[in-house]
N, C-alpha and C positions, 0 to 999 in steps of 0.2 A: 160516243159523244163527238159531235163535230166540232171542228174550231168556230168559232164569231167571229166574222169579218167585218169589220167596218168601214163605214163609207169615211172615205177620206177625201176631205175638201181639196181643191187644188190650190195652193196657194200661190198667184198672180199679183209680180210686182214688177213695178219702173222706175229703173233709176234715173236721179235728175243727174243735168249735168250742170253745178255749179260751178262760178267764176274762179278761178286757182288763187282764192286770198287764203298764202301759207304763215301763220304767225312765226314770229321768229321767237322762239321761247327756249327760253337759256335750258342747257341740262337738268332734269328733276333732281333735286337732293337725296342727301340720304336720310332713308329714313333710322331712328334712332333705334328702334327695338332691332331690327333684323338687320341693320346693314348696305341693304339691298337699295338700289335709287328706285325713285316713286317715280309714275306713271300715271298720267291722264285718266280720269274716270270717262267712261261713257253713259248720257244725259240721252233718254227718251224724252222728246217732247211733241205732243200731238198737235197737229193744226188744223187751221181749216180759213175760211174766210172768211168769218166773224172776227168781232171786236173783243171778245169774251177768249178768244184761242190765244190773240195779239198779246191780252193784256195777260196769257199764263204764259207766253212766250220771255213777256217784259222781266215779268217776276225770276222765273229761272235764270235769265242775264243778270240779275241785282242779286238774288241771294241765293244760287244755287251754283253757279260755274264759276271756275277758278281758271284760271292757265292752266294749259295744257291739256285740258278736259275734251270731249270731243261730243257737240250734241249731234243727235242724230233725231232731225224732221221728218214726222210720218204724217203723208192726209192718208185718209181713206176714203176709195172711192168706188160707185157701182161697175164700174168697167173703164179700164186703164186703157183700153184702146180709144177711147174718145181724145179725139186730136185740140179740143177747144177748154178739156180740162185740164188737162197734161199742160198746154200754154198758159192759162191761166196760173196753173197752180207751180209752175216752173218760174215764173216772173214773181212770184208772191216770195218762191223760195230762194230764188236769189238774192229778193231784196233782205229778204230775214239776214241769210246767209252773212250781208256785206256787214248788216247791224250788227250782228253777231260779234263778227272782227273788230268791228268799233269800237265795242263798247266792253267784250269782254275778254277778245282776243283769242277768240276759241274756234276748232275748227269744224265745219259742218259737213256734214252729211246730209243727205236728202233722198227719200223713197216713197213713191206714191205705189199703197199697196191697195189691191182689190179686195173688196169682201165689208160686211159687216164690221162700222167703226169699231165698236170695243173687244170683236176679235179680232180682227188686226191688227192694233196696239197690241193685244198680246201676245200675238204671233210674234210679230215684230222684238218683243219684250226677252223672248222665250231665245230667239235668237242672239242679237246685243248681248244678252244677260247684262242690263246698266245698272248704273248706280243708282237711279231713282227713275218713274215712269210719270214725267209731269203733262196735263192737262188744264184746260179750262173748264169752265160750267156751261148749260146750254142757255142759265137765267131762265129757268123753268123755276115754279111756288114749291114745293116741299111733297103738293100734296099731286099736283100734274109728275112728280119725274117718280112718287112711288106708281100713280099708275101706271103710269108709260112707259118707265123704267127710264135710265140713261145710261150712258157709255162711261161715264165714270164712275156710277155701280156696281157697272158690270166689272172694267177694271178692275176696281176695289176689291170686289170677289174672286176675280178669275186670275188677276197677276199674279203670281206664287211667285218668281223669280225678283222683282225688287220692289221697295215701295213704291207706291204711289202716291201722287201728290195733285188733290185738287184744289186750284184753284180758283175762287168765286170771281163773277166779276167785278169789276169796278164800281159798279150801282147796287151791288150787294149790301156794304155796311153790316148791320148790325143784326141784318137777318138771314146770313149765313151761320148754320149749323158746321159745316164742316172746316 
C-alpha cells in the first residue's frame, strides 16, 4: 500500500506595516486561582471593505477587547501581489489600527493573506490559536447564503481552534437568526 499525498495549498501572506501606537498598560494582575499574572488574549477579526465588516470590527472594540488584549486584522485576498490592494487595504488597516488605540487601547496586528475568505481565516485562526474568531455578515437573505454558502458558515464549521462570532449587520434587526 502506498502512502496518500496530498496537495497542499501554499499558504501566501503580507504583512502590513502599521503606525507604532504602543499602549501603555500597567502590568496584568494576578490571577487568583494559580498565582501566575494574566496576559493579553489574542482577537481574530476579519475585515474587508464593507460596512457589515466595520460594524463587526465596532462590536469586538465595545464588547469583546479589554487591555492588553492584542487583535489581529485579517483581509483576504485573491493575490497579494496586487500593489493597488495591499494600499488600499494597508490604509483601511491603519486607520482600524489608530481606532483601535482609541477606543480600546489595544494592540494591533494586521496580515493580508491570500486564498479563499473562509479559509484564510482559518488558516490564520489555526495559527494565533485566539480567543475568539470575530466576523461580519455579507447582509445576504437566509435563503441566498444557504445557496451560496458564506464565509461565516464556513468559519463556523471549519474553526476548531476558538469560537467564532458573527456578527449581523446594522440593518439586520430582528431578522438575524444568528
Amino acid at each position: 500500500m502506498e502512502p496518500v499525498i496530498e496537495d497542499v495549498e501554499e499558504y501566501s501572506y503580507r504583512e502590513v506595516i502599521l503606525p507604532s501606537l504602543i499602549p501603555k498598560v500597567p502590568p496584568p494582575e494576578l490571577d487568583r486561582e494559580t498565582g501566575e499574572r494574566r496576559r493579553g488574549r489574542d482577537i481574530v477579526i476579519a475585515i474587508d471593505h464593507g460596512p457589515n465588516s466595520k460594524h463587526a470590527f465596532d462590536w469586538a472594540l465595545t464588547h469583546l477587547c479589554r487591555l492588553a488584549d492584542t487583535i489581529h486584522l485579517t483581509h483576504a485576498v485573491s493575490d497579494v501581489r496586487n500593489q493597488v490592494v495591499y494600499d488600499t487595504t494597508q490604509s483601511l488597516m491603519e486607520n482600524l489600527a489608530v481606532e483601535a488605540y482609541q477606543i480600546a487601547m489595544v494592540k494591533t496586528v494586521a496580515r493580508i493573506v491570500q486564498g479563499d475568505p473562509g479559509k484564510a481565516i482559518c488558516k490564520e485562526a489555526e495559527r494565533i490559536k485566539p480567543a475568539a474568531v470575530v466576523l461580519g455578515t455579507r447582509g445576504r437573505s437566509l435563503i441566498q447564503s444557504v445557496l451560496q454558502g458564506s464565509v461565516g458558515e464556513y468559519c463556523f464549521h471549519h474553526c476548531k481552534v476558538a469560537p467564532v462570532v458573527v456578527v449581523p449587520g446594522k440593518d439586520a434587526g430582528d431578522e438575524s437568526i444568528i
